[in-house]
N, C-alpha and C positions, 0 to 999 in steps of 0.2 A: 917439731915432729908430730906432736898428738893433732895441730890444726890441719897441718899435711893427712894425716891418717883419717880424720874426717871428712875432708875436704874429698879424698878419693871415695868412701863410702858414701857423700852425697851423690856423686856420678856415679856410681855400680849403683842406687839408687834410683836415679834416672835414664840411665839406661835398660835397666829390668822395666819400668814404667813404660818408654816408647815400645821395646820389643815385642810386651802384651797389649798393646793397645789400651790402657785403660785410662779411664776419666784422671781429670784434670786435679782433681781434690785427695788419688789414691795415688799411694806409696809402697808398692812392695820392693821387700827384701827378703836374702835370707844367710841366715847365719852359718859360720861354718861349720856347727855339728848338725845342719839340714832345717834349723827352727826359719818356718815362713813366718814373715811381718809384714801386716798388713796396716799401716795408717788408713785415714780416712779424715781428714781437716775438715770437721765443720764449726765456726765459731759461732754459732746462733745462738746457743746455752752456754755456762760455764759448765759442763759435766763431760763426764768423759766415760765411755764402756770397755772395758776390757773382757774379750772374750776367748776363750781357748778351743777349740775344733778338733779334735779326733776323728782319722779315717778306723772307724767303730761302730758298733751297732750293733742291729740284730743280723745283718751280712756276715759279720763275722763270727757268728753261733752254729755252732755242731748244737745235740739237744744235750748233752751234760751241761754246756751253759746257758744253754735258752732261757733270755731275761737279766741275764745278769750283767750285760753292759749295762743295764738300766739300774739294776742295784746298785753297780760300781759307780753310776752320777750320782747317788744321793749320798756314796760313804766320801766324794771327792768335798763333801760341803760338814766333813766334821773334824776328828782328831788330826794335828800332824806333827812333825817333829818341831817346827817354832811354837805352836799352841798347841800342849799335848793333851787337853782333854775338853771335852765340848762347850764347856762353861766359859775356857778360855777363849776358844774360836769364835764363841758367840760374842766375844765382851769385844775383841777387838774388831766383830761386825759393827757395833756400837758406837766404838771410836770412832770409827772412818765414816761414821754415816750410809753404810753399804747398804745395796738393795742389792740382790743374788737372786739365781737363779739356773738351771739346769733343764734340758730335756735330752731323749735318746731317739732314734728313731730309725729307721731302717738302714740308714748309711751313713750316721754320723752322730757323734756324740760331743755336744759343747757344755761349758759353765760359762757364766758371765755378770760380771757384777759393773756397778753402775754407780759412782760416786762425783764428788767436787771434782775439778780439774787442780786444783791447786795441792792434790792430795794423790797424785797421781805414781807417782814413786812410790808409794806406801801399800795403793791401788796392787802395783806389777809385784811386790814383795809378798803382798798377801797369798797372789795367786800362784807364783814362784812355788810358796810350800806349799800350798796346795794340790798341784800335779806333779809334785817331785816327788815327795816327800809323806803322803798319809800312813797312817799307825793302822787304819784295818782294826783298831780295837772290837775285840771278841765281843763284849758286850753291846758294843754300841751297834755291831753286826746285829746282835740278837733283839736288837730292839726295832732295829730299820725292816729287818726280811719280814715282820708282818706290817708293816708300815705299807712296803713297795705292793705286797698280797694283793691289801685291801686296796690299792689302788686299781690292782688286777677284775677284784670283785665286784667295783664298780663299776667296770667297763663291763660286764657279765650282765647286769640291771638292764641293758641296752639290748632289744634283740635284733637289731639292726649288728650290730656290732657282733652279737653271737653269728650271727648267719655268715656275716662275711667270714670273719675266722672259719669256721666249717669249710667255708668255699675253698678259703685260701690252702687251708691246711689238707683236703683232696688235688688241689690244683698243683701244689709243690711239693706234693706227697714228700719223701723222704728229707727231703731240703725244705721242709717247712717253718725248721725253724731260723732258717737264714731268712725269713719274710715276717718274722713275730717279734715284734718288740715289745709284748707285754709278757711274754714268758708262758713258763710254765708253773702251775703252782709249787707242785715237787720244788723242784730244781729251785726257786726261791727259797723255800721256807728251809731247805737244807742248807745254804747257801756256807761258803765258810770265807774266814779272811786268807785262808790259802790257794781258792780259787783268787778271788780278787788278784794276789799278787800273781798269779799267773795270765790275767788279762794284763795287767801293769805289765809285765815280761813282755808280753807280745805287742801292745801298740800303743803305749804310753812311753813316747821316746821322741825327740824334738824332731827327725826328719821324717814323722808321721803327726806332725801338729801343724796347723795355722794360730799364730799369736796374734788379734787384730785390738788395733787400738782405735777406739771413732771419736771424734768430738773434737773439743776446743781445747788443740792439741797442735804442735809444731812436729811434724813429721824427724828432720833434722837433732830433735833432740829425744826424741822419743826414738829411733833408734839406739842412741848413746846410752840409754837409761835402759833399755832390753838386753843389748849385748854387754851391758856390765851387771846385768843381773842373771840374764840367761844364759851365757855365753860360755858356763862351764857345765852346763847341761850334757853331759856324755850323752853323744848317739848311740846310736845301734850298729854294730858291725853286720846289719842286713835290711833290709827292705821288707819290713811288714808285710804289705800288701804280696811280695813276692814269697815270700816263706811261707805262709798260709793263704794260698790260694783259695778262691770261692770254686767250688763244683759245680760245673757246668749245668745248669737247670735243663729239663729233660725236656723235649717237646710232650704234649698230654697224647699218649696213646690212642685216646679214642673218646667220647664227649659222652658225660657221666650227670645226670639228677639224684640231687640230694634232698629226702625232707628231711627238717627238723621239726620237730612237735614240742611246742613248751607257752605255762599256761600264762608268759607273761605278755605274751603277742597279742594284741587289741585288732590288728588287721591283716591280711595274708602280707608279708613281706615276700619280693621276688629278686636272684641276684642271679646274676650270671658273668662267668671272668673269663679272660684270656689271656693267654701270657702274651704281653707286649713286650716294644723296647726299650733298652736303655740308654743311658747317656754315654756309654762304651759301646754298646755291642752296635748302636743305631739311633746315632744323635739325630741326623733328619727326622727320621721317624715320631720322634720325641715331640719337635716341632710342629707335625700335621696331626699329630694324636693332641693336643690343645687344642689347635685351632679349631680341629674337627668336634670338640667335645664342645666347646662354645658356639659354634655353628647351631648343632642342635640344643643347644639349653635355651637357644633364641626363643619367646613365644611366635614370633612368626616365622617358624622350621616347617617342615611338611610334620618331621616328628612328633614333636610340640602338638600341633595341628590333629594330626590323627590319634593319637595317645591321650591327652589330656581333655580335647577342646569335645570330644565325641563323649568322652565320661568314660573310657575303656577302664581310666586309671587317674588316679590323685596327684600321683608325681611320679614322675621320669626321668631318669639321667642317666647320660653314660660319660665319664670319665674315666680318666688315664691320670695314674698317678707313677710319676719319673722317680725312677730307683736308676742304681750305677748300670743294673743290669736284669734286665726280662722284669720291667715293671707291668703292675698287673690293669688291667683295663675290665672295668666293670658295670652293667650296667644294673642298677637300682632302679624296682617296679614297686610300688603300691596300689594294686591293681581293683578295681570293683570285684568282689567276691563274688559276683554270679555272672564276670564275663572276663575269665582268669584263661579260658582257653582262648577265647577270640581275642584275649590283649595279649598271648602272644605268639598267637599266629600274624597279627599286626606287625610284631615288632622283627619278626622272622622275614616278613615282607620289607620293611623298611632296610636292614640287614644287605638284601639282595638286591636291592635300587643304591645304595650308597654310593657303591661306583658309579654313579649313571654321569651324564654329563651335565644333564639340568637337574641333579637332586638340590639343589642349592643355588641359590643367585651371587653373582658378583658381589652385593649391597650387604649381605649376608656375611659373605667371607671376609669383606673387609671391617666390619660390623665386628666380627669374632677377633681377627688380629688387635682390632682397635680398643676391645672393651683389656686385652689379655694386658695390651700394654699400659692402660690405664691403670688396672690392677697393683702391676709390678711399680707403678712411678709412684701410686697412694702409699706402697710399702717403702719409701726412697724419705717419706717427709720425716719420719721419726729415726732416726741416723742408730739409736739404740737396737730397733730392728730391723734397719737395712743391713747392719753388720750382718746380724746371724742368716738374712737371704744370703747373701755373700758367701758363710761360712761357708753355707748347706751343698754350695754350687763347686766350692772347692774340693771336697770331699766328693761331691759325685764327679766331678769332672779338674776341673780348674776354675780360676776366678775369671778367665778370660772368656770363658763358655760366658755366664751368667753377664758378663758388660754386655758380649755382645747379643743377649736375648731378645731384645727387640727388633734388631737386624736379621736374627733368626725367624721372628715370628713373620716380622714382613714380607720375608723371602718366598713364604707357601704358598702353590699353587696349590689348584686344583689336579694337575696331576699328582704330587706329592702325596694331597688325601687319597690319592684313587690306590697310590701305590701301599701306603699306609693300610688301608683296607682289604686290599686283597692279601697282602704278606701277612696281617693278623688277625682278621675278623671272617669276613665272608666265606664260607666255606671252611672252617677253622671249627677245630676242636677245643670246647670248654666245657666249665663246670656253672651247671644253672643249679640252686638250691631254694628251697621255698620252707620260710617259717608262719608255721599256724599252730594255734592251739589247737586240743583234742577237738571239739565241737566243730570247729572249722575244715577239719582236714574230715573230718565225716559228710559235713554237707556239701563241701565243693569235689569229692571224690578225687582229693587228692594223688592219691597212690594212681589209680587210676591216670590223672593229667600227666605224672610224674614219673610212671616207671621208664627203664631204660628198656 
């Protein structure tokens, strides 16, 4: 009876495999209280990764908890009920030889640790109590919220990083902090372990996880060894994602310049954002906002060319960063301080040629798909962070989105770009922001370049 009962979850095994189309080395399944498993058989190394995925983040932050999905990763890495105090948890990282790890980030929230393969059951029990099971200890609370702060405050050092936040946080005004994954100070340093258990309520529950296991690993048993360890995991009598809906992001009103003056900027920083698409609301889209972003990063772009090679400016970029939904696209100027109007009146010119038909050659387009997919296959050779690409795609979308990434990239024309462009940029309302110190914003007449 038990070979029978295997022998049938290898075939629900392989059938969920053809239906998604995915490569020849992945295994998905999922359990009956909703927990996805994903294999990934590489034997090159003896090691093995196991990583856990939450559809979480800062998406799912109203501003009472802005930031603290990202607390809740670092209290998933101490006290629980098998190891109930930190000394413990650490002793049995020890044991196993673990190497761990966690991050959060706008639409998804993983842990993953990284051991022998012969050690791999002990591996799946570790992380069992770990997202089952944590204590939230008060204290250990009180010691992590300025832990996570000062991670906050370090990103502050950055005025790069100040400016965007500015942009970001005018550009999604209300819903700002559905786009912040570093928080708020407030809201961390207050933090309690009864918030925590109230994000555990909401999307710490098995048919809101992917369980992926990569390495030198027999998919066939490594189901058997998840659903005898996970398999009494209570679901959720609802749908996360469905019970706490994201609010609709608004379109921008009307297109708005921000300065910021602060004495740690060394040279005029320029940003300017628009809300893009997502991987829900306008997966194509997603696809010509890459290619198009690599397009121009080319040094032989017209952009490139005009912006850099003339000395308007030091560095140029405009990229699109893919969120589930209204990912933001922005472009970064560091522009020569005494020709800050004429680099962007340039860029305002280049803007309204994008659509054109010869803005870009054939050699160029194929050049940008080519370099995008090289990219993603450099990230394919370490199996430890191919998993978490993987996670990341399932959470914004599915894993089937992300196999077939390269077939998406292929696929883009040039009308694609054109169409991408005109739906979100040209003619499009955004927020441009410029960081200068006091000295700076006197001599370049800031206020001046900048008012609205």
């Amino acid at each position: 009876m038990i070979k029978q009962l295997f022998f049938a979850f290898a075939i629900a095994s392989t059938l969920c495999l053809q239906a998604q189309n995915l490569p020849d080395n992945f295994y998905l399944e999922t359990l009956d209280n909703g927990l996805e498993m994903l294999v990934i058989e590489d034997n090159s190394v003896p090691l093995v990764t196991i990583e856990i995925a939450v559809r979480n983040g800062a998406y799912t932050e109203d501003k009472e908890f802005d930031g603290l999905s990202h607390l809740y990763e670092h209290m998933f890495f101490k006290a629980n009920k098998d190891y109930p105090s930190q000394e413990k948890y650490m002793e049995r990282v020890q044991e196993l030889g673990i190497v761990f790890n966690g991050t959060t980030s706008v639409d998804k929230v993983n842990y993953y640790i990284t051991l022998t393969n012969d050690k791999l059951k002990e591996g799946l029990d570790f992380m069992n109590s770990a997202i089952r099971y944590p204590l939230f200890d008060t204290i250990e609370m009180r010691k992590e919220n300025p832990v996570v702060d000062a991670e906050f405050k370090r990103a502050e050092s950055n005025p790069q990083t100040l400016l965007y936040w500015d942009v970001q946080r005018k550009m999604y005004g209300d819903l700002y902090s559905r786009k912040n994954t570093i928080g708020d100070h407030d809201v961390i340093l207050t933090a309690t372990p009864e918030k925590m258990r109230i994000i555990k309520e909401k999307y710490y529950h098995p048919n809101n996880t992917l369980l992926s296991i990569a390495g030198a690993v027999n998919h066939t048993e490594v189901f058997e060894l998840v659903s005898n360890i996970f398999g009494d995991w209570p679901q959720s009598d609802f749908d996360p994602q469905e019970k706490y809906p994201v609010p609709e992001f608004p379109a921008l009103e009307k297109s708005e310049n921000i300065i910021l003056e602060n004495e740690i900027a060394q040279a005029p920083i320029i940003m300017r954002s628009y809300i893009g698409p997502g991987a829900f609301d306008d997966l194509p889209a997603t696809y010509a906002a890459d290619v198009f972003s690599y397009i121009l990063d080319q040094q032989s772009s017209k952009f490139q060319k005009d912006i850099i090679e003339t000395g308007l400016a030091r560095f140029a970029n405009f990229g699109y960063f893919t969120n589930r939904t209204k990912g933001p696209i922005t472009l970064t100027l560091v522009p020569d301080p005494a020709r800050v109007e004429e680099a962007m009146a340039k860029i305002d010119e280049h803007i309204n040629m994008w659509d054109n038909d010869d803005y870009f050659t054939d050699e160029q387009l194929q050049t940008a798909k080519d370099l995008l997919i090289i990219d993603d296959e450099y990230g394919q050779e370490t199996t430890s962070n191919y998993v978490k690409s993987v996670s990341w795609w399932w959470c914004l979308k599915d894993i089937e989105t992300y196999t077939k990434y390269a077939e998406g990239m292929q696929g883009v024309t040039r009308a694609d770009i054109k169409a991408y462009v005109q739906k979100y940029i040209k003619g499009k309302n955004n927020i441009t922001g410029i960081m200068v110190n006091e000295a700076m914003r006197s001599e370049m007449k800031v206020d001046e370049l900048f008012k609205n």
